[in-house]
N, C-alpha and C positions, 0 to 999 in steps of 0.2 A: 095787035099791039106793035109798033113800033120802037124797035132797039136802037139807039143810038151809036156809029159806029165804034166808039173807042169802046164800047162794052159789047160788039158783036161776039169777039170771040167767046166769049162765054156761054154762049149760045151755040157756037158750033162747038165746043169742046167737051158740053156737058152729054152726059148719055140720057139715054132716057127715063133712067130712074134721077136724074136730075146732081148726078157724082161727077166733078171736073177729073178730068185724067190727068195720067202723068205729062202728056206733050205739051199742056196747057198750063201746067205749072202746080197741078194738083196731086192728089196720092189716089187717087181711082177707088178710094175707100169711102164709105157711107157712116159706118162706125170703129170704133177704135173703142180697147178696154187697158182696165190697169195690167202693165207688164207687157203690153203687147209692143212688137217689134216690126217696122218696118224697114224691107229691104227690096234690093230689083231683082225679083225673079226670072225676067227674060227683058228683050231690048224694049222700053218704053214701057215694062209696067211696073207697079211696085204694087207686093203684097206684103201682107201681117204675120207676123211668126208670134202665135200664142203665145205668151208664161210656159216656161218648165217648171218640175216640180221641185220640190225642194232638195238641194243638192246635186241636179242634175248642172251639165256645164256645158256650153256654148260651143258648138262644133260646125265643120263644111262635112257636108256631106252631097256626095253628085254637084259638087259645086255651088250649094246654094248652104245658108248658116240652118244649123237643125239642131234641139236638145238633146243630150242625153246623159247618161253616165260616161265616167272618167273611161278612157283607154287602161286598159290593166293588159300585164305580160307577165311573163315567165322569166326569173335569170335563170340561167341553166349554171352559171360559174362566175365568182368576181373575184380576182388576182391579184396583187400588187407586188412590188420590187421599190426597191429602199436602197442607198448609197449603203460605201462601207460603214458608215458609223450610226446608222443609225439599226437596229434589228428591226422583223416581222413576225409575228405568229397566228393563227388561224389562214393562213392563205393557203388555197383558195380556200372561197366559200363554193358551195354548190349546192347548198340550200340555206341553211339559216346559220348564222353563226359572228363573231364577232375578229376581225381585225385589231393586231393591239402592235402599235407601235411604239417602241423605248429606243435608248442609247445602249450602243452596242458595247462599247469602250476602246472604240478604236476611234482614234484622234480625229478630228475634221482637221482637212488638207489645207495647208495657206490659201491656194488656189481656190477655197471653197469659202473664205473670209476666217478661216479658224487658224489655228495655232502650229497644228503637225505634232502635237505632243499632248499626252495623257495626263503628264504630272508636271508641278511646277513646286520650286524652292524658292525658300526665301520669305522675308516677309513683305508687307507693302509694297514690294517689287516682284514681279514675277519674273524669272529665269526659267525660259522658254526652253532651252537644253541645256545638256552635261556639255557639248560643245558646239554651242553656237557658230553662227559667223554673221561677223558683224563688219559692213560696207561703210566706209567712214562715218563711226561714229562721234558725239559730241557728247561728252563727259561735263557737266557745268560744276560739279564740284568733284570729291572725292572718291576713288573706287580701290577698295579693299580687296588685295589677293591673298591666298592662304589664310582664309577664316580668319582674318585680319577684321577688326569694325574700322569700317571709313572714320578719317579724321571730319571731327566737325566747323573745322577751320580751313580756310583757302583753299586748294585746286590740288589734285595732285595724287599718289598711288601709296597707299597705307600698305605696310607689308606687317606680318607679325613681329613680335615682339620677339619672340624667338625664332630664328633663324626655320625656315623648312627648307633644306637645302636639296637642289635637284640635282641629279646626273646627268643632265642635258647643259650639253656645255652653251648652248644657245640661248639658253634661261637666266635671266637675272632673276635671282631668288632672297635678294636682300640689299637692304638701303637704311641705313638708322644715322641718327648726328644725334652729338650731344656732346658733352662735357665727361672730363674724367678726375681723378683725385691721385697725384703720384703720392708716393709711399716710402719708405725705407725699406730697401729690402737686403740691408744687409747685417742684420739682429744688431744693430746700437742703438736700435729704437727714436732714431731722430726725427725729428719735427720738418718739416719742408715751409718754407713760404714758396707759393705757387702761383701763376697767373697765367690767363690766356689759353690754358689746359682743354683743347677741342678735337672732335676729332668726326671725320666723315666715313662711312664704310659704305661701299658699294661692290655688292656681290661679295667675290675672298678680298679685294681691295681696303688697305685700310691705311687715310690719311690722316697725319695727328700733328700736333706743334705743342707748345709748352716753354715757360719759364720756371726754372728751379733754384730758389737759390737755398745753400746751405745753411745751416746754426754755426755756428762756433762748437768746434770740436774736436777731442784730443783723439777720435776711435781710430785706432790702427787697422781696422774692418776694411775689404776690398770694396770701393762704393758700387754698390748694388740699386737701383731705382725698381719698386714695384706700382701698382695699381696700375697698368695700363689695360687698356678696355678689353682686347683681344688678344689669345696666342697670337706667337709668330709661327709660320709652318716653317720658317729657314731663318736663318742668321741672318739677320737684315742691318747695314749700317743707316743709321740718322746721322742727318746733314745737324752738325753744329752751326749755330749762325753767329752764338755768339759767349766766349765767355773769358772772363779772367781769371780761369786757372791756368796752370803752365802750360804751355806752347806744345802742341800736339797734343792734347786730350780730347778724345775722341769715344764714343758711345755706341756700340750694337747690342741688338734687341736678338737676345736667344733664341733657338729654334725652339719650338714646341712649349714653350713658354712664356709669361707677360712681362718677364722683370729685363733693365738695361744695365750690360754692365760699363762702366766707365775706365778705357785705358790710354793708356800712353805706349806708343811703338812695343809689343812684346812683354808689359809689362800693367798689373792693375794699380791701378791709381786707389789710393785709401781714403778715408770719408775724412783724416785729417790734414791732407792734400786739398780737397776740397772745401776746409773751414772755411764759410763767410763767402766764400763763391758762387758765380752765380753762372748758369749755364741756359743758352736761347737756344731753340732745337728744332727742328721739324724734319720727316722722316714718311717713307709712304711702306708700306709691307704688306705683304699676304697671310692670308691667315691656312 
């Protein structure tokens, strides 16, 4: 028979049982079954790796793929270690046993994306510490000291309603404005017409103004003015700005007391000295 030559090779490459080899472009095999595997057992040939049995799994062995069961070992010990906040308990193992990791109660560190602290106050806001420090912060509304509640209007530092006053002379411990109501305070029980009556207090600081003017009245009483907001801690004069009662009447505000008395050089001036007059004021004191 004559082979044509672009199909000689097949003819030198087949063996005798009529199997193309590997060099030729063939697997050197005759038959093949289900599951069967071929791989290169040495240079230029490939052989068949049977089916393993059920459960067995895919391994090198002496360098070529071979079936069998799974590699199994021994732990002899298994250990772990946990930051400070978090606890451990069964470690080691050294045979069978279980690892149980919780919270310790010890703070996770800034450093660690946490807080540095176990407890927080406050509501809807958390207060990170008893004493923070805070690198220029920005306030957009209100912040309340001394268990003060933040105003809910404009920008600004709520302090309580009543004074908590500090022994730190470095400490502003109070701010209030408002209005005040003067008074008679020299038992003739007279009426005032009043205006303008305000008054600012910061820290012992305390600024006031006011218009008074008197009723008509015959009381021989030395004129006394009460309702003012604050004691005075000292004798304090207020500046008259403005009045037409007699020439040198003048006003201080008692120590340790709210009421002003009204005189003239060494001399009290009486509430019917005063009839119909009207007296413009303002005055700064401590309290």
């Amino acid at each position: 028979m004559t082979i044509p030559r672009n199909l000689s090779f097949l003819a030198e490459g087949a063996s005798s049982t009529g199997v193309l080899g590997a060099t030729y472009g063939g697997t050197g095999q005759s038959t093949i079954t289900t599951g069967d595997l071929l791989y290169g057992s040495a240079s230029n040939t490939i052989s068949k790796l049977t089916i393993g049995s059920t459960g067995n799994v895919l391994r090198v062995v002496a360098g070529v793929p071979a079936w069998g069961t799974d590699y199994t070992g021994t732990v002899t010990s298994v250990a772990a270690t946990v930051p400070s906040f978090l606890s451990i308990t069964g470690s080691p193992i050294t045979s069978s046993g279980t690892l149980a990791i919780t919270y310790s109660g010890t703070a996770l560190p800034v450093l660690n994306g946490g807080t540095g602290v176990t407890t927080s106050t406050g509501s809807v806001n958390n207060v990170l510490s008893t004493s923070p420090t805070l690198t220029t912060p920005i306030i957009t509304t209100t912040l309340g000291v001394g268990a003060a509640t933040p105003s809910a209007s404009g920008a600004g530092i709520s302090f309580p309603a009543t004074q908590s006053a500090s022994s730190d002379v470095n400490t502003l411990d109070d701010y209030e404005e408002g209005t005040w109501t003067p008074t008679d305070a020299s038992g003739a029980s007279l009426s005032f017409t009043y205006s303008g009556c305000k008054y600012t207090k910061i820290g012992r600081i305390v600024h006031l103004q006011g218009a008074i003017t008197y009723p008509s009245t015959a009381s021989t009483a030395s004129a006394i003015w009460g309702g003012f907001p604050f004691n005075a801690a000292d004798v304090i004069t207020l500046s008259v700005i403005y009045t037409d009662a007699p020439t040198n009447t003048f006003n201080y505000l008692s120590g340790n007391t709210a009421n002003v008395y009204l005189l003239t050089p060494g001399v009290n001036v009486t509430n019917v000295t005063m009839s119909g007059k009207q007296v413009i004021f303002s005055g700064t004191y401590t309290t």
